[in-house]
C-alpha positions as CSV (number, residue, x, y, z in Angstrom):
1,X,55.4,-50.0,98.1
2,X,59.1,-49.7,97.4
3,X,58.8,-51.6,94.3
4,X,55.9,-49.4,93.0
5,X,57.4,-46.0,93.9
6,X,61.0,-47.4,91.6
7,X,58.3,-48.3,89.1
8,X,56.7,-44.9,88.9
9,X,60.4,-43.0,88.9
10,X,60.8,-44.8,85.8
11,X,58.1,-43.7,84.2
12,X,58.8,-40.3,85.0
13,X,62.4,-40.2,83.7
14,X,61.3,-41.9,81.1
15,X,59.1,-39.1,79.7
16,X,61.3,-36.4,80.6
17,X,63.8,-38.0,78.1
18,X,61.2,-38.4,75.5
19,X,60.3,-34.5,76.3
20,X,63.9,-33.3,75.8
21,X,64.5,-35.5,72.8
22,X,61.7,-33.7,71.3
23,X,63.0,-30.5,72.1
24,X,66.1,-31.2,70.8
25,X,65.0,-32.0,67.7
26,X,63.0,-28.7,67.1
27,X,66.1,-26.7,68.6
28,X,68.1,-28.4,66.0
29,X,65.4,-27.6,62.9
30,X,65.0,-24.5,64.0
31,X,68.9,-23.4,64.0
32,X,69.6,-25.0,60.5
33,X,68.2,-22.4,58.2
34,X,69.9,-20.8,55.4
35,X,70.5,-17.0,54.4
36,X,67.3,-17.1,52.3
37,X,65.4,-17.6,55.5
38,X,64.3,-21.6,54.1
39,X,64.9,-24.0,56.4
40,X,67.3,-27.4,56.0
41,X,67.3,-30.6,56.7
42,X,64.8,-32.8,57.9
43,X,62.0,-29.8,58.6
44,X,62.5,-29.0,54.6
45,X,62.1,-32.6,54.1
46,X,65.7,-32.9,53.0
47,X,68.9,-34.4,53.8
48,X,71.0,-32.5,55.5
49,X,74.7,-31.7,53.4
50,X,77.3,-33.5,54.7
51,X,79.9,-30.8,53.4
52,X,79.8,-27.3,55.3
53,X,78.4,-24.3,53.6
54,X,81.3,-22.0,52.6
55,X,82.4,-19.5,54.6
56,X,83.0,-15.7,53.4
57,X,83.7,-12.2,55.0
58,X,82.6,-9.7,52.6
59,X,84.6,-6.9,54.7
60,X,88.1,-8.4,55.0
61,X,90.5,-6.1,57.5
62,X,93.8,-6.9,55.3
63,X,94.8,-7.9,52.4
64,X,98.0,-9.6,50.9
65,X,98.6,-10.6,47.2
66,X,100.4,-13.1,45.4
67,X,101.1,-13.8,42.0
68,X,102.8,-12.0,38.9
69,X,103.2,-9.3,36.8
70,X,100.4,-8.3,36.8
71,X,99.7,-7.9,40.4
72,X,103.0,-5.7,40.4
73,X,101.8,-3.0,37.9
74,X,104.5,-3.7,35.3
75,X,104.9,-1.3,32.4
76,X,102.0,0.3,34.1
77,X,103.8,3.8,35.1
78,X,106.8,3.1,32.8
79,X,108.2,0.8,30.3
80,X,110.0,-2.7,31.3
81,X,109.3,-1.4,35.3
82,X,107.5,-2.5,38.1
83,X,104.6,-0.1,39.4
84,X,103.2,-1.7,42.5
85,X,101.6,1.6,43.7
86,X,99.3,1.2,40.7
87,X,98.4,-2.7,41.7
88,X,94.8,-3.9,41.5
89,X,95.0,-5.7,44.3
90,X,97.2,-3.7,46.9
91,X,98.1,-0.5,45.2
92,X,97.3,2.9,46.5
93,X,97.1,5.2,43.8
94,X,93.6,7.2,43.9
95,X,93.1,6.5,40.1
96,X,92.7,2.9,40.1
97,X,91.5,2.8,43.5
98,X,92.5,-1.0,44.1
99,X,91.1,-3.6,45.9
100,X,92.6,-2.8,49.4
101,X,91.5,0.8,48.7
102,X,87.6,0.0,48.3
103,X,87.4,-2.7,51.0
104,X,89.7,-0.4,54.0
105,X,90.0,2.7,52.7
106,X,92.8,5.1,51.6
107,X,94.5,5.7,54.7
108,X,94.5,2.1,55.9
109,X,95.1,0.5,52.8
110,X,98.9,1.0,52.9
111,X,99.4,-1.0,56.3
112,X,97.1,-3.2,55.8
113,X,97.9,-4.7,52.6
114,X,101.0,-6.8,51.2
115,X,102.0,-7.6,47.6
116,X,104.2,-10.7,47.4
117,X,104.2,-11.0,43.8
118,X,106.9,-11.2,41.4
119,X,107.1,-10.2,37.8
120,X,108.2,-13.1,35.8
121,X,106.7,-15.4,38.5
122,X,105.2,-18.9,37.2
123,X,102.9,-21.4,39.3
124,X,106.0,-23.1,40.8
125,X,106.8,-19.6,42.6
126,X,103.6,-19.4,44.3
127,X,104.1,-21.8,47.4
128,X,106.8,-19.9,48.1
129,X,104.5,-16.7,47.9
130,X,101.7,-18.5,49.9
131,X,104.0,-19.0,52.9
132,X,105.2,-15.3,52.6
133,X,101.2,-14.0,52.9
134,X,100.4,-16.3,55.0
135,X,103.4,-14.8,57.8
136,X,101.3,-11.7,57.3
137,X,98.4,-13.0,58.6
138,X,95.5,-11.6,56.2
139,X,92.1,-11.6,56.2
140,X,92.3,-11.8,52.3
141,X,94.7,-13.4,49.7
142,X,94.3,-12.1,46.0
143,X,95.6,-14.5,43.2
144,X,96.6,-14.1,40.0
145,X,99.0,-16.4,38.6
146,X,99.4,-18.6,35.3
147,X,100.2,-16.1,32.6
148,X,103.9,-17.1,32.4
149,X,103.3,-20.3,32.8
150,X,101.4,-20.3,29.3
151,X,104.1,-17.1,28.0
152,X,107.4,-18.7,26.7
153,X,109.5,-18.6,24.7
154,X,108.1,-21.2,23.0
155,X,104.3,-23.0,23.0
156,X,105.9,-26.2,23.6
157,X,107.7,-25.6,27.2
158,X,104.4,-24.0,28.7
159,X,103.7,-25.3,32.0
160,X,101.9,-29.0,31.8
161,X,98.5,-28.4,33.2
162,X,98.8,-31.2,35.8
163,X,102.3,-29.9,37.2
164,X,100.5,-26.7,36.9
165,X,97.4,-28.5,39.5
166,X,100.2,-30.1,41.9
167,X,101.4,-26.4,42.3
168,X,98.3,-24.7,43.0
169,X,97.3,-27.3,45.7
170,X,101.2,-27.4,47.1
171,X,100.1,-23.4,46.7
172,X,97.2,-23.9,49.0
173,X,98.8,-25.9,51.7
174,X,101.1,-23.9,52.3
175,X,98.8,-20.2,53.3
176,X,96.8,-23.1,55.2
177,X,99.7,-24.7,57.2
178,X,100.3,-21.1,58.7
179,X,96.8,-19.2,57.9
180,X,93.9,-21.8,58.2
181,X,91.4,-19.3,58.0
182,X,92.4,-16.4,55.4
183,X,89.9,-16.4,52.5
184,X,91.2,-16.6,49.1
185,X,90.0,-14.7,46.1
186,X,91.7,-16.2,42.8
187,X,91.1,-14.2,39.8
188,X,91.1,-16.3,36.1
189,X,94.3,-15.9,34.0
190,X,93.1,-13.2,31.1
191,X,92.6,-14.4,27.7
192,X,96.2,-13.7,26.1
193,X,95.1,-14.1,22.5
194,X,92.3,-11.4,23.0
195,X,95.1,-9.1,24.2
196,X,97.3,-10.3,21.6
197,X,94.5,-9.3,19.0
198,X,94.0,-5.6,21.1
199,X,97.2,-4.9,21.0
200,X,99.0,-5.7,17.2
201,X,97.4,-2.8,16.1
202,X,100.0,-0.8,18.3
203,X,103.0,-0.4,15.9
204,X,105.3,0.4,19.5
205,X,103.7,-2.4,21.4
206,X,105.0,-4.7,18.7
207,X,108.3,-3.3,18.4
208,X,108.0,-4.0,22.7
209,X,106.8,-7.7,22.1
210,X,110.2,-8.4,20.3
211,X,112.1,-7.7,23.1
212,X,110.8,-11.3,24.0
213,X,107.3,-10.3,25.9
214,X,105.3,-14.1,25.9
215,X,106.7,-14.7,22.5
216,X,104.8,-18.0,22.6
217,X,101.2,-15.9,22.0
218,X,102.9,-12.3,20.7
219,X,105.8,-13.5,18.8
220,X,105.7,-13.0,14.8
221,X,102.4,-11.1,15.7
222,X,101.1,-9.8,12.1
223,X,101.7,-13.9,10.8
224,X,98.4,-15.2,9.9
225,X,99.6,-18.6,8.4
226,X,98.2,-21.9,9.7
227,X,101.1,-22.4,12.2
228,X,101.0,-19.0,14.0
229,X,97.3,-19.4,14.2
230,X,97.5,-22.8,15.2
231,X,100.4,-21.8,18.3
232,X,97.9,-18.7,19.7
233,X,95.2,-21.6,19.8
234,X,97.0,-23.9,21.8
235,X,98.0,-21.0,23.9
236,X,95.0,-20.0,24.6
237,X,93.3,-23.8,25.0
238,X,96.5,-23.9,27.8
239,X,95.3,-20.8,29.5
240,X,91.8,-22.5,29.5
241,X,92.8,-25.2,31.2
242,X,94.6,-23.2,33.9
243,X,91.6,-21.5,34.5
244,X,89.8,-24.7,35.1
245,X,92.2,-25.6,37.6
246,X,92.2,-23.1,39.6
247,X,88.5,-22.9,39.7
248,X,88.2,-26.5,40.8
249,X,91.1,-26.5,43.5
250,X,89.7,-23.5,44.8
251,X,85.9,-25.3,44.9
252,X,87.7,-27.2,47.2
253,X,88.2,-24.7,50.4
254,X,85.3,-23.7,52.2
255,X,87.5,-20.2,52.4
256,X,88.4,-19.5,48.7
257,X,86.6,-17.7,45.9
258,X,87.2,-18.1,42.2
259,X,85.9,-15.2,39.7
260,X,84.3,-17.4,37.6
261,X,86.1,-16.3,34.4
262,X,85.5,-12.8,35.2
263,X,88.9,-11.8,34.1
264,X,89.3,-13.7,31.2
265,X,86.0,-12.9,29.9
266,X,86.7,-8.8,30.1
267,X,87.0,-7.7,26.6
268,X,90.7,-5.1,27.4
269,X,90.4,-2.3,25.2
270,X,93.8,-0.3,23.9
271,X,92.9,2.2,26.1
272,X,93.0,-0.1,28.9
273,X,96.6,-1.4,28.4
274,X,100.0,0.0,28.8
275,X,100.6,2.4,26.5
276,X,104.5,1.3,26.3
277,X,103.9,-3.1,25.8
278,X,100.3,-2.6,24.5
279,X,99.9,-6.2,26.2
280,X,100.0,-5.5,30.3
281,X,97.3,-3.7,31.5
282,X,97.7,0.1,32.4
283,X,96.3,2.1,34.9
284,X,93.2,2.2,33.3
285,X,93.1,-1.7,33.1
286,X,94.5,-1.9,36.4
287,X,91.7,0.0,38.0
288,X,89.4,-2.3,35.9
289,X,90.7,-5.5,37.5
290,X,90.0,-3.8,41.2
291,X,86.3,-3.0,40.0
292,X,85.7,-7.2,39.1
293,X,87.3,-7.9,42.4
294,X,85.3,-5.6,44.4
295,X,82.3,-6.5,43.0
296,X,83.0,-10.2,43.3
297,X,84.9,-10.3,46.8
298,X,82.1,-8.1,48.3
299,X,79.2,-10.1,46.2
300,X,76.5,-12.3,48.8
301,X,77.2,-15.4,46.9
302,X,80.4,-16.6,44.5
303,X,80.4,-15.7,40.9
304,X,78.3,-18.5,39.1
């Protein structure tokens, strides 16, 4: 009798672990759908990724920038002179409407935002910048960073592209070590030649560029012979591959967001640049650079 009733326990635990296995499994199908409403893994008749889905807030609460120029709104407001208040990222003038503007508002904007960038600043500055932001504790870091490294005074002593990778991912570390879970929007470096080729036609913005603005890309900027041409190629090849590595470091955190070359791609009109270097942009530009990362940092899924 004893042996019969042990016997028929058993059997009884035994099913009720076969029932809650199966439950399991369903619970666990029916939790691992994506955004489009399909369903992953096994249920879809698919392996399920081994590498988390990306994570993204499309309604930051802060935001602190890093990077150059730029970012700093030089020759914006006036010439040779920094003009953060214009700055695409954090600014908070109502005509460019930047970044931190769209995404908090005008009256928040101003507390809640950070510009660490430096004009003159080169890829071996940034760490230094990424621990700065990352004492803020942001919801958002905006990047823009690589134009000096490829404007010098010469074509030769631009910044190697690997040293220029090592920095980027030093860069990365360092906002992680002390904020693991800010996202990170990096904007492409523009294309220097294309402004290059906007702004010659400026007779004051070249009189500007020989005060020694990237003479490596603006320097002798009417010389068409086969060696200028040949420098604003390799220039421009250099910025290329800067872009490339920032896109792929930046593939690499679940928490970071490239533009996918929206930047370099935007064709700058004069109009758009300052009206004192003909090579920065101006307010106009300015505001133009806020509109691609609005649209980008607010977008459901990552530039393609």
């Amino acid at each position: 009798m004893q042996d019969r009733s042990v016997h028929r326990r058993s059997r009884t635990a035994a099913a009720v672990l076969a029932v809650a296995a199966l439950l399991g499994t369903a619970a666990l199908s029916g939790c691992d759908s994506g955004h489009d409403g399909t369903t992953k893994g096994a249920a879809a008749g698919r392996k399920p990724s081994a590498r988390p889905a990306p994570v993204w807030d499309r309604s930051p609460g802060s935001v602190a920038a890093v990077g150059d120029s730029i970012t700093r709104g030089f020759d914006a407001c006036s010439v040779l002179t920094d003009c953060p208040e214009v700055s695409w990222s954090t600014g908070t003038d109502g005509a460019v409407r930047s970044l931190a503007v769209r995404l908090l508002g005008s009256s928040k904007a101003a507390a809640q935002s950070w510009n660490h960038a430096e004009t003159g600043a080169r890829i071996a500055q940034l760490p230094e910048q990424m621990a700065l932001a990352a004492e803020e504790k942001p919801d958002l870091v905006t990047v823009m960073i690589g134009a000096n490294d490829a404007c010098r005074d010469s074509a030769r002593y631009m910044t190697p592209v690997d040293d220029f990778r090592t920095s980027f991912e030093m860069s990365m570390r360092r906002l992680r070590a002390g904020a693991p879970k800010a996202q990170v929007y990096v904007s492409s470096v523009p294309d220097l030649k294309r402004l290059w080729s906007t702004g010659r036609g400026n007779p004051l913005g070249k009189q500007i560029w020989k005060l020694g603005i990237c003479r490596s890309m603006l320097g002798d900027a009417d010389d068409m012979g086969a060696a200028a041409v040949a420098r604003r190629d390799s220039v421009r090849e250099r910025v290329v591959a800067y872009n490339e590595v920032l896109r792929e470091v930046c593939a690499k955190d679940l928490r970071c967001r490239h533009d996918g070359g929206a930047v370099f791609d935007y064709p700058f009109t004069g109009a758009q640049l300052s009206r004192w270097d003909w090579f920065h942009p101006g307010r106009d530009g300015q505001a133009r650079l806020a509109e691609i990362a609005y649209r980008n940092v607010t977008a459901a899924r990552p530039p393609a």
